[in-house]
Biopython code that builds the backbone (N, CA, C, O; Angstrom):
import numpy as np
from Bio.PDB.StructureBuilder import StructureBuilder

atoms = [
    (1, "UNK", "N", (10.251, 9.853, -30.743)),
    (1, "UNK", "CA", (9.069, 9.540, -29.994)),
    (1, "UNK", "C", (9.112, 10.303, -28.669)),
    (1, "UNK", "O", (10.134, 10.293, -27.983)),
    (2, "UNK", "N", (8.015, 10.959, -28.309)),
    (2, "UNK", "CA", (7.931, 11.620, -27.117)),
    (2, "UNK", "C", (7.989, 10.831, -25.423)),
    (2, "UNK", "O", (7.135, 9.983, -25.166)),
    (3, "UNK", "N", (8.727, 11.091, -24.685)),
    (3, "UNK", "CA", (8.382, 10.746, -23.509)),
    (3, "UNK", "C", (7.027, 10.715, -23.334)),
    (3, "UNK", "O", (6.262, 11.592, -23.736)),
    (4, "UNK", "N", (6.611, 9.408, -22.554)),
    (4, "UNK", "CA", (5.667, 8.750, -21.704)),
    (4, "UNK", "C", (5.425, 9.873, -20.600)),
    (4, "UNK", "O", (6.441, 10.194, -19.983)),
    (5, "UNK", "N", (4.445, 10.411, -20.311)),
    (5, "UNK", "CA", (4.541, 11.097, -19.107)),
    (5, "UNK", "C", (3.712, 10.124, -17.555)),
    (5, "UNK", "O", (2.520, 10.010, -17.268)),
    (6, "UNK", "N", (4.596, 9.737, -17.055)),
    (6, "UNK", "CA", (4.115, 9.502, -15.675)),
    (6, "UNK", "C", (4.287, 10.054, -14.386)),
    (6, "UNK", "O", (5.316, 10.529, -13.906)),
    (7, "UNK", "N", (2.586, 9.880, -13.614)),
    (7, "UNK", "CA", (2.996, 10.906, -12.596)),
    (7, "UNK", "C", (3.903, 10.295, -11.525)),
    (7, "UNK", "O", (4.085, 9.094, -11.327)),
    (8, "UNK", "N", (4.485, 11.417, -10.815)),
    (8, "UNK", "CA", (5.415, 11.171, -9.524)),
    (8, "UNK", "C", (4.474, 10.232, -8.765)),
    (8, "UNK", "O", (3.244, 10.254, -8.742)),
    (9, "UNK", "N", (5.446, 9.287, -8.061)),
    (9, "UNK", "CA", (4.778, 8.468, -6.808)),
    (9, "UNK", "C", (5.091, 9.556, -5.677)),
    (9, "UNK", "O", (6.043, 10.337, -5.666)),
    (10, "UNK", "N", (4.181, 9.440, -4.827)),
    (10, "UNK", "CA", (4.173, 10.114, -3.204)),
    (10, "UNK", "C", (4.489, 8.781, -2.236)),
    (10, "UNK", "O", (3.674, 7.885, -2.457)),
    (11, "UNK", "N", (5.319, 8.501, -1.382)),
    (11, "UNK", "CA", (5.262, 7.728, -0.578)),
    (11, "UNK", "C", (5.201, 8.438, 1.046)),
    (11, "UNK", "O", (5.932, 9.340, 1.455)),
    (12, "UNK", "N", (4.397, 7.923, 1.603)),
    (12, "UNK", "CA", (3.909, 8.082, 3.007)),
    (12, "UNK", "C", (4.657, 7.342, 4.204)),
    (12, "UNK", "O", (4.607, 6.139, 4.458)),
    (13, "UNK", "N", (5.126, 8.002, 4.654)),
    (13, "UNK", "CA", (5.949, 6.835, 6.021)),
    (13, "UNK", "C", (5.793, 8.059, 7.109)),
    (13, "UNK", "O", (6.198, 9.219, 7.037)),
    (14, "UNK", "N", (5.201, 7.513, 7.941)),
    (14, "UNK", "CA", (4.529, 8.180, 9.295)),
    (14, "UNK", "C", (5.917, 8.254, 9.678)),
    (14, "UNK", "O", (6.740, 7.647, 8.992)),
    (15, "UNK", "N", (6.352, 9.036, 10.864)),
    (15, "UNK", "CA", (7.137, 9.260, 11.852)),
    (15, "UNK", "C", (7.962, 8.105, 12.560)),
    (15, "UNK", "O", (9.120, 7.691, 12.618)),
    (16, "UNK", "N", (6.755, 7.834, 13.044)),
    (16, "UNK", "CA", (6.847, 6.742, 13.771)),
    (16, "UNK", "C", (7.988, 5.169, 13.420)),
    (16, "UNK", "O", (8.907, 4.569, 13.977)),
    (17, "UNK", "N", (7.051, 5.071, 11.955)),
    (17, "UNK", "CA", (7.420, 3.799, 11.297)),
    (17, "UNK", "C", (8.538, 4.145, 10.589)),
    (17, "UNK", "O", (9.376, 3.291, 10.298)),
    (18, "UNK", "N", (8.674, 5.476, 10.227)),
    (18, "UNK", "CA", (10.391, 5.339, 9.728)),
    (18, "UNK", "C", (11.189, 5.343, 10.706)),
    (18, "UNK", "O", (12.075, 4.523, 10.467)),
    (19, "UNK", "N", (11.428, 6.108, 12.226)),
    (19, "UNK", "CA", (12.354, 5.761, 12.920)),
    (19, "UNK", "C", (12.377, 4.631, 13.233)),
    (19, "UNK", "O", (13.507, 4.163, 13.097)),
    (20, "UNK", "N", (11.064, 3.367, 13.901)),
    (20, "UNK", "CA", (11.137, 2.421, 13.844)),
    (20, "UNK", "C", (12.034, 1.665, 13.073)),
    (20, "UNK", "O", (12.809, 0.872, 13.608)),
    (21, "UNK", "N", (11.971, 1.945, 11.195)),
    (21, "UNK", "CA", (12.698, 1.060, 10.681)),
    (21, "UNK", "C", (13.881, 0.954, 10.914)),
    (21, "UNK", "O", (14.363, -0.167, 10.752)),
    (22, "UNK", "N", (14.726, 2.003, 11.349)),
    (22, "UNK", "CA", (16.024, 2.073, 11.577)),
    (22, "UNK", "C", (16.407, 1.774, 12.650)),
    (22, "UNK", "O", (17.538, 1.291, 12.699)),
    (23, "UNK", "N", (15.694, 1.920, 13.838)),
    (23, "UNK", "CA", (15.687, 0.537, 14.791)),
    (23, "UNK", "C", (15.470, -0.300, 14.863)),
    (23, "UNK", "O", (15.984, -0.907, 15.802)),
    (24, "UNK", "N", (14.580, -1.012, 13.991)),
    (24, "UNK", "CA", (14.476, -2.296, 13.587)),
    (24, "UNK", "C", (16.007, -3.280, 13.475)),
    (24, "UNK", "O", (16.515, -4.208, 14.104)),
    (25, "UNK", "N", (16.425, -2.220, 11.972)),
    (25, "UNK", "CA", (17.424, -2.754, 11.528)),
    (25, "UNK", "C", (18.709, -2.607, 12.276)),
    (25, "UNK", "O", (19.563, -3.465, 12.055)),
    (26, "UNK", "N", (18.862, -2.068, 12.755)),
    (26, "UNK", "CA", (19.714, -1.695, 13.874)),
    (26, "UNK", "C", (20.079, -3.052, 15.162)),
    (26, "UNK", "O", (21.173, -3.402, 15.605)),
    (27, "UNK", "N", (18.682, -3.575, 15.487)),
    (27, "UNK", "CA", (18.512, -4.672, 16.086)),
    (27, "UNK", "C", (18.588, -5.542, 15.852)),
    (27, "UNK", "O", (19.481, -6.185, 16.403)),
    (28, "UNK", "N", (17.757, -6.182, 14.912)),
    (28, "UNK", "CA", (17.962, -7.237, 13.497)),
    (28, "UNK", "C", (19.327, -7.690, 13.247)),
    (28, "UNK", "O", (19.658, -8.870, 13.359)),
    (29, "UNK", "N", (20.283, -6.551, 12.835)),
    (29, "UNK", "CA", (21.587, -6.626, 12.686)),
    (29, "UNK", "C", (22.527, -6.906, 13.827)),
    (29, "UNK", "O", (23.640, -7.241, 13.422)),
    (30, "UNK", "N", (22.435, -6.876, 14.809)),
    (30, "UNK", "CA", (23.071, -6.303, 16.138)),
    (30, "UNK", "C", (24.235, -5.679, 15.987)),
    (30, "UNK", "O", (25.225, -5.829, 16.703)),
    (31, "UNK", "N", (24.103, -4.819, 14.851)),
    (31, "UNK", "CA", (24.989, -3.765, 14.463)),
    (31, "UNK", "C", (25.989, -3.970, 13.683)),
    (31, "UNK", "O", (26.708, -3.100, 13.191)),
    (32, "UNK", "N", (26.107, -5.653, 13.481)),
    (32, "UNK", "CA", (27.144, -5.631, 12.733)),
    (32, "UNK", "C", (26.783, -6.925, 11.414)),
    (32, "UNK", "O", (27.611, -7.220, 10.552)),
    (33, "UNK", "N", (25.636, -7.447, 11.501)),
    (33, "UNK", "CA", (25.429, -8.102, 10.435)),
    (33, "UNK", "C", (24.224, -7.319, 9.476)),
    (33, "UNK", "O", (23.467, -6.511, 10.013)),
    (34, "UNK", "N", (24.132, -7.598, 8.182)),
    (34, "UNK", "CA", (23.480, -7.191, 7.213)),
    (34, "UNK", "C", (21.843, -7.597, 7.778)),
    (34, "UNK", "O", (21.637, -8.594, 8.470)),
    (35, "UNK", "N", (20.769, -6.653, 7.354)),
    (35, "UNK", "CA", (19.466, -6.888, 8.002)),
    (35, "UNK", "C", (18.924, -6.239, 7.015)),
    (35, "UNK", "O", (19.407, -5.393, 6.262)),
    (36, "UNK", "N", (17.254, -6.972, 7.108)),
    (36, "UNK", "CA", (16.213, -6.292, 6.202)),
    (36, "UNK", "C", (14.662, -6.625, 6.766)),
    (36, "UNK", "O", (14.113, -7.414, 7.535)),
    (37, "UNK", "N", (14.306, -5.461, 5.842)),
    (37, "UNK", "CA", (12.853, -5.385, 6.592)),
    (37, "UNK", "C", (12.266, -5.186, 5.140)),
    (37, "UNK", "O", (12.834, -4.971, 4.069)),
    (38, "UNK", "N", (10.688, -5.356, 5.531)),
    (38, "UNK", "CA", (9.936, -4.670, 4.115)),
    (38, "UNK", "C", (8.564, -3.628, 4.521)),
    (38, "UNK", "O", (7.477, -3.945, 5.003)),
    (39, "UNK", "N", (8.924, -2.709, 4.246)),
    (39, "UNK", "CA", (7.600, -1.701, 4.266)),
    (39, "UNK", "C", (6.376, -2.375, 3.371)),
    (39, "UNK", "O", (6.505, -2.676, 2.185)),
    (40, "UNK", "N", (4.934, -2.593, 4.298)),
    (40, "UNK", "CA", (3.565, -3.243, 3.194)),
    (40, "UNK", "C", (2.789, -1.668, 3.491)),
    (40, "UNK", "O", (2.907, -0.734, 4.283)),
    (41, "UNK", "N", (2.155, -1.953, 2.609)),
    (41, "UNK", "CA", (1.236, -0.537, 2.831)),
    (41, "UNK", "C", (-0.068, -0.654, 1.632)),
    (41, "UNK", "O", (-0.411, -1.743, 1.170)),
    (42, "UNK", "N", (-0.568, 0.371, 1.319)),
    (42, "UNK", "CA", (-1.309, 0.586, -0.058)),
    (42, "UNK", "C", (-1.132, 1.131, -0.843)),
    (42, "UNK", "O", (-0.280, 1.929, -0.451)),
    (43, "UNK", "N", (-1.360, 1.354, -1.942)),
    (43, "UNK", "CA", (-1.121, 2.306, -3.208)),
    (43, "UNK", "C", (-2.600, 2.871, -3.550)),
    (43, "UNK", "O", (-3.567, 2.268, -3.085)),
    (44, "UNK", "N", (-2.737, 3.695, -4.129)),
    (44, "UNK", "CA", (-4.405, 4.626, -4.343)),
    (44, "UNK", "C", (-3.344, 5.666, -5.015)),
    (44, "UNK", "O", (-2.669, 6.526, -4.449)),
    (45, "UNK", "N", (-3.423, 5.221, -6.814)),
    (45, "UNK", "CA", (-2.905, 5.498, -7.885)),
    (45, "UNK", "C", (-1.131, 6.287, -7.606)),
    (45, "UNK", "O", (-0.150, 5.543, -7.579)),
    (46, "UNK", "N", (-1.007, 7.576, -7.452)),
    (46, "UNK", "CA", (0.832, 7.827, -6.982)),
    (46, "UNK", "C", (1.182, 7.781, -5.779)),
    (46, "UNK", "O", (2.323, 7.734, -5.319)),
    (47, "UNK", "N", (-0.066, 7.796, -5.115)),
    (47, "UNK", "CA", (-0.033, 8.114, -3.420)),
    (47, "UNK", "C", (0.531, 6.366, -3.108)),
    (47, "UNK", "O", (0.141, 5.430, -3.806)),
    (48, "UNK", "N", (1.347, 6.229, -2.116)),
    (48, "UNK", "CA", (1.835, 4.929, -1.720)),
    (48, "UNK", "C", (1.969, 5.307, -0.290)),
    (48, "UNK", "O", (2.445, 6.424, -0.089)),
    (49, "UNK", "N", (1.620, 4.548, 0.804)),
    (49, "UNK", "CA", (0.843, 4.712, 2.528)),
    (49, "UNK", "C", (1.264, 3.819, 2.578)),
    (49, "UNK", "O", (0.877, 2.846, 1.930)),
    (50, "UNK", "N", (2.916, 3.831, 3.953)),
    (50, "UNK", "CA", (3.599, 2.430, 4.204)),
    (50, "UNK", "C", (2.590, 2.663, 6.044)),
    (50, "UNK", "O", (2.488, 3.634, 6.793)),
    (51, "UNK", "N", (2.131, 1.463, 6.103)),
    (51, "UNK", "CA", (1.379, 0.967, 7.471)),
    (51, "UNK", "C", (2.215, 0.255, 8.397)),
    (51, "UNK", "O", (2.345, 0.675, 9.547)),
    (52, "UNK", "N", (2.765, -0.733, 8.018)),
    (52, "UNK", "CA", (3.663, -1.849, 8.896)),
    (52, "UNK", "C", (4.928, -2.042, 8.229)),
    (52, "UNK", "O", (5.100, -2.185, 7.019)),
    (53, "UNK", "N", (5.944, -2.028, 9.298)),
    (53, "UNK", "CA", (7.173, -2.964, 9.119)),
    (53, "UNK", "C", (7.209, -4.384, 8.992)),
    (53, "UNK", "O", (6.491, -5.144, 9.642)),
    (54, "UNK", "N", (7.867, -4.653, 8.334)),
    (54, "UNK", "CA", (7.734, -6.538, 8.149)),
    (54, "UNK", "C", (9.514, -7.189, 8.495)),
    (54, "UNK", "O", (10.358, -7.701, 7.760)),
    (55, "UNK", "N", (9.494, -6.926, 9.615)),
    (55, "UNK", "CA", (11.227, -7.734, 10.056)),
    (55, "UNK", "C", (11.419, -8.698, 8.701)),
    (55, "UNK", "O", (10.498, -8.995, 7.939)),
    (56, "UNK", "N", (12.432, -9.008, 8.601)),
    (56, "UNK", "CA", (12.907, -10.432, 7.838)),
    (56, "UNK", "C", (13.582, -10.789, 8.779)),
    (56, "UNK", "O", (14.378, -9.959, 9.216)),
    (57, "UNK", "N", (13.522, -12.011, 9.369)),
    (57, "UNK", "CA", (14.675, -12.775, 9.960)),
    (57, "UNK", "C", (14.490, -14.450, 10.154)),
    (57, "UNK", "O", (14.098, -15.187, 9.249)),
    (58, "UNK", "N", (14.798, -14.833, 11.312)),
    (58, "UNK", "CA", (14.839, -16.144, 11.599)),
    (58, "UNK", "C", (13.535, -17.237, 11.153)),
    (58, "UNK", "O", (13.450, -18.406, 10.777)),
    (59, "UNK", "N", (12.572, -16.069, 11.448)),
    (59, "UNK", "CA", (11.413, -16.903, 10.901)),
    (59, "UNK", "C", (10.959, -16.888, 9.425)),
    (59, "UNK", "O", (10.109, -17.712, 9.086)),
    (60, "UNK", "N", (11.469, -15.991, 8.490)),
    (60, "UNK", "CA", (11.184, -16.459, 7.056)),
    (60, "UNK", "C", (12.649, -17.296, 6.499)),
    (60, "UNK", "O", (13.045, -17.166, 5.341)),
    (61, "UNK", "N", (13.136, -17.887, 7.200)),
    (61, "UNK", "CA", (14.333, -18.862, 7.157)),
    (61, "UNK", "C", (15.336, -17.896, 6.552)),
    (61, "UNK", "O", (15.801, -18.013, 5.419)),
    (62, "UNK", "N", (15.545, -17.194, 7.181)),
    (62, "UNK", "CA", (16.918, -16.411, 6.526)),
    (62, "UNK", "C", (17.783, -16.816, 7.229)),
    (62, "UNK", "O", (17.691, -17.101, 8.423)),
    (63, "UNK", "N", (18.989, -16.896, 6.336)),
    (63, "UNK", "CA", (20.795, -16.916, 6.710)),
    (63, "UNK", "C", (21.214, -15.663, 6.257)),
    (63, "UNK", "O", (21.008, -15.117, 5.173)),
    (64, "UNK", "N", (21.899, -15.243, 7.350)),
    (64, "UNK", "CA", (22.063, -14.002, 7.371)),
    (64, "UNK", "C", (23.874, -13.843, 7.448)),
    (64, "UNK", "O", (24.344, -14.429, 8.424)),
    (65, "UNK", "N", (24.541, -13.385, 6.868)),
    (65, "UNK", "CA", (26.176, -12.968, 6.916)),
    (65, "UNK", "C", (26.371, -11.656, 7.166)),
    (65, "UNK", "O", (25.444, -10.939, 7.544)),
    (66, "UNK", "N", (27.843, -11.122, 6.942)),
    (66, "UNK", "CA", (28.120, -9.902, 7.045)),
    (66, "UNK", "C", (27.011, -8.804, 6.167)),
    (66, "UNK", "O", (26.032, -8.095, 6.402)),
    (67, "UNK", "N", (27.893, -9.200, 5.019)),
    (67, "UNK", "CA", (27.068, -7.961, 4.094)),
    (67, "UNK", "C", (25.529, -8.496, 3.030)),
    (67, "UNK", "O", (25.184, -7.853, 2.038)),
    (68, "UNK", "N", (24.901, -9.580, 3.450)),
    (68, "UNK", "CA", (24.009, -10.524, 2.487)),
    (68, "UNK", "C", (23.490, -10.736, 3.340)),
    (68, "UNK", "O", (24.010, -10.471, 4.424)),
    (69, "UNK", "N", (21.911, -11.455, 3.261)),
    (69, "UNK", "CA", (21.110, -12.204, 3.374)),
    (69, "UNK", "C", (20.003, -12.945, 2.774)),
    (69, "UNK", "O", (19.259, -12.255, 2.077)),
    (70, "UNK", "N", (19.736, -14.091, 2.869)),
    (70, "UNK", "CA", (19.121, -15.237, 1.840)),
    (70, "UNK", "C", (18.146, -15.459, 2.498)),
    (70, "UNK", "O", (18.457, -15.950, 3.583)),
    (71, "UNK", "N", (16.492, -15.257, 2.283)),
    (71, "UNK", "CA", (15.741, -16.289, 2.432)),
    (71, "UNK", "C", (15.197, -17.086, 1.644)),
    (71, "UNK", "O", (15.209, -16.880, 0.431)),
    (72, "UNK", "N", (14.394, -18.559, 2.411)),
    (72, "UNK", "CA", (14.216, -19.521, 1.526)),
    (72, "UNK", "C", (13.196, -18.931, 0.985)),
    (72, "UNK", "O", (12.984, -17.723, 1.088)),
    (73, "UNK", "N", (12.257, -19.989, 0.168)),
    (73, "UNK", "CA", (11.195, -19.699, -0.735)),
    (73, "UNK", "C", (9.947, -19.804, -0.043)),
    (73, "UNK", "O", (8.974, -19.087, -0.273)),
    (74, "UNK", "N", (10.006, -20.837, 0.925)),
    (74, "UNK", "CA", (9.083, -20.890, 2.219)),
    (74, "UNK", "C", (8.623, -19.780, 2.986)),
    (74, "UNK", "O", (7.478, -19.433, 3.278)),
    (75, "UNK", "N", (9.699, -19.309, 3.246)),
    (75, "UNK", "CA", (9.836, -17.888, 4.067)),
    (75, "UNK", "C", (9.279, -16.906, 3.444)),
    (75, "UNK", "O", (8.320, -16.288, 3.905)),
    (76, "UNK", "N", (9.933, -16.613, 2.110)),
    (76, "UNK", "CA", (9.600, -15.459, 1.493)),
    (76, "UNK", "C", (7.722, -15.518, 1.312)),
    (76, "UNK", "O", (7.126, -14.460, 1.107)),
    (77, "UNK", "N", (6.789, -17.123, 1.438)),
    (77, "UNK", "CA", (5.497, -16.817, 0.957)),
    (77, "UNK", "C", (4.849, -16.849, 2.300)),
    (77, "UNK", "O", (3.666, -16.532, 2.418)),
    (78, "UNK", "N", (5.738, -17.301, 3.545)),
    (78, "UNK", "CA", (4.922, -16.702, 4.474)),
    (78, "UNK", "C", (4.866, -14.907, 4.543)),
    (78, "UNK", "O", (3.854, -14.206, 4.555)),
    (79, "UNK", "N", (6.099, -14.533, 4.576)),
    (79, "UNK", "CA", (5.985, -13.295, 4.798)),
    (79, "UNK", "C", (4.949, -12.723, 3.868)),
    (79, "UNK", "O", (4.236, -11.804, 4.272)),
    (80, "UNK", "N", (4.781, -13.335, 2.319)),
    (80, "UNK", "CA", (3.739, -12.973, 1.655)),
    (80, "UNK", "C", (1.730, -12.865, 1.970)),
    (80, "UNK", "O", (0.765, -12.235, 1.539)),
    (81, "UNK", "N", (2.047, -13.954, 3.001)),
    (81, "UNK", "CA", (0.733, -14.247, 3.358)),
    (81, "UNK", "C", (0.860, -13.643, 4.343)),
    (81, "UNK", "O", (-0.317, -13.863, 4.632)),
    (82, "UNK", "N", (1.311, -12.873, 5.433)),
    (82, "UNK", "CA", (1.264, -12.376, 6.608)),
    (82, "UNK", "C", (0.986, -11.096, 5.859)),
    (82, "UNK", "O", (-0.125, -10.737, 6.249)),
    (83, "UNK", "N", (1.495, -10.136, 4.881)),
    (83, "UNK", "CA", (0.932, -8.999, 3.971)),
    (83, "UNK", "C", (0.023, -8.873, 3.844)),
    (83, "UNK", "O", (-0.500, -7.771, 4.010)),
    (84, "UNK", "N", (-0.836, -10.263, 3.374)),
    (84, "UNK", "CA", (-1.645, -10.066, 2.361)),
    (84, "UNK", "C", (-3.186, -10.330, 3.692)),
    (84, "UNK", "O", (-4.319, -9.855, 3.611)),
    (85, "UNK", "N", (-2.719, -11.058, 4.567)),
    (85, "UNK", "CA", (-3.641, -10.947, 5.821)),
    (85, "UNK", "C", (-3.817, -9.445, 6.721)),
    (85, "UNK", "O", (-4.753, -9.104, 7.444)),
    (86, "UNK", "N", (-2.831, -8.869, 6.455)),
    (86, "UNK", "CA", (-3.274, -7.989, 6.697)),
    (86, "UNK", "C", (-3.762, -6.271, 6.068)),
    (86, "UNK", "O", (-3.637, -5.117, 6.478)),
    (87, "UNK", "N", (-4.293, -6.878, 4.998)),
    (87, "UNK", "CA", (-4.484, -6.082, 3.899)),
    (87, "UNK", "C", (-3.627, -5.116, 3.251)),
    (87, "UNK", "O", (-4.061, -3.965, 3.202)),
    (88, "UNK", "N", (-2.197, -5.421, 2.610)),
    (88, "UNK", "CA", (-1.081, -4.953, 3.259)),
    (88, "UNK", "C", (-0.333, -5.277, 1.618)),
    (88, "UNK", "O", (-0.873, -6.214, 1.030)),
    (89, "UNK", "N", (0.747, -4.641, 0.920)),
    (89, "UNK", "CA", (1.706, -5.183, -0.236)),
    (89, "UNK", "C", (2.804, -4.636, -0.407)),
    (89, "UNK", "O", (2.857, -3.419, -0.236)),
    (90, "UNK", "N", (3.724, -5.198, -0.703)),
    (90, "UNK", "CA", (5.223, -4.606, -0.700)),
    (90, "UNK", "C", (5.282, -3.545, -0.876)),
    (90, "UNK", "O", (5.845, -3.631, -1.967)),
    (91, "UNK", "N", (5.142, -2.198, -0.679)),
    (91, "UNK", "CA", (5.451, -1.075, -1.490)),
    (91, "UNK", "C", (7.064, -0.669, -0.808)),
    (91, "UNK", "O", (7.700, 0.286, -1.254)),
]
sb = StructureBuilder()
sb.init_structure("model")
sb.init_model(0)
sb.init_chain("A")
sb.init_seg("    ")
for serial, (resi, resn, name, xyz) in enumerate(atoms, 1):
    if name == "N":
        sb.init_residue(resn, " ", resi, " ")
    sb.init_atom(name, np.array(xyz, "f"), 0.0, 1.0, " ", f" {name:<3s}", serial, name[0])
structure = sb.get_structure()
């Protein structure tokens, strides 16, 4: 059976918002604990356009350790609804 052909995704991350992320996490962490963020953006078919950083931390109830971090289920649907308010999805 022949390969499926699908096209390449393009992802978009301005300047800006990628150095950001790595200061983000940088901060988040205070260098020595594990940290995460989530790029929301749009998709318009391969093309993918990241807009905002989305911290994870204290306020989507994360516990955070060395090399891990857990948030609750609470957390995870605010951060969902803070996306989705701002016209915005995991990419």
């Amino acid at each position: 059976m022949a390969a499926e052909h699908r096209p390449e995704l393009v992802v978009v991350v301005p300047r800006a918002l990628w150095l950001g992320t790595w200061g983000l996490l940088r901060t988040l962490g205070e260098e020595r604990l594990e940290s995460a963020c989530i790029w929301g953006g749009v998709r318009d078919g391969p093309r993918i356009e990241v807009r905002k950083i989305y911290p994870i931390g204290a306020a989507h109830g994360v516990v955070r350790h060395k090399l891990s971090h857990r948030m609750t289920r609470g957390g995870a649907s605010r951060l969902f609804e803070e996306l989705r308010a701002d016209g915005n999805a995991v990419v």
